[in-house]
Phi, psi and omega in degrees: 000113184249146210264354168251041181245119192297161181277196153320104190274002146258345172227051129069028187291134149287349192271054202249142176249185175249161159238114173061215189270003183273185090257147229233149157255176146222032159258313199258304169114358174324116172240165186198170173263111201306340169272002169250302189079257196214055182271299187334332184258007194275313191317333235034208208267161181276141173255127171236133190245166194262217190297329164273358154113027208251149171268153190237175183186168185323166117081015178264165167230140195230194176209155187255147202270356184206123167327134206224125138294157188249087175351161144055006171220188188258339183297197183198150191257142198245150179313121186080350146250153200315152188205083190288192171022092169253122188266134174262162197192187162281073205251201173262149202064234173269319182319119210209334163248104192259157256170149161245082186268146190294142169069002183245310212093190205298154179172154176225140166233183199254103172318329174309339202237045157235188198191112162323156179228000000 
């Protein structure tokens, strides 16, 4: 444990060591890169744009471009519906919109396969 290594910048851990060019948490399992520190978020906000290169931002309405299963159902979200108030956020994977589709509920989707409107 060397005492000039910041800590873990997702759970605020001091025990963090280097592996190679990483630093490692080994309470959380975070790794991130010891020469960026804490530039990404210095950086400002990440832009996400949709299937056609349009920038989205909160509270936009897009519609989706390819027809999407619905995990864990039989359904299915169909081409060209509407998606109001949309929050962008950080998700799992790729998923970057989280959402209220009518008649579906709660979901978070992937800005590649929507369109501003």
């Amino acid at each position: 444990m060397n005492e000039t290594l910041p800590p873990c910048p997702e759970c605020s851990s001091v025990y963090t060591y280097e592996m190679g060019a990483l630093l490692v948490c080994p309470e959380c399992g975070h790794e991130w890169s010891a020469a960026a520190g804490e530039a990404p978020e210095e950086a400002g906000p990440r832009v996400i744009k949709d299937a056609v290169g349009n920038v989205l931002a909160d509270g936009d309405t897009v519609t989706v471009v390819k027809d999407l299963k619905i995990k864990g159902s039989s359904g299915v979200i169909k081409v060209g519906t509407k998606v109001r108030g949309i929050r962008l956020m950080d998700g799992v994977g790729d998923h970057d919109i989280d959402c209220k589709v009518d008649g579906v509920g709660p979901m978070q989707l992937k800005s590649s396969v929507v369109k501003k409107v």
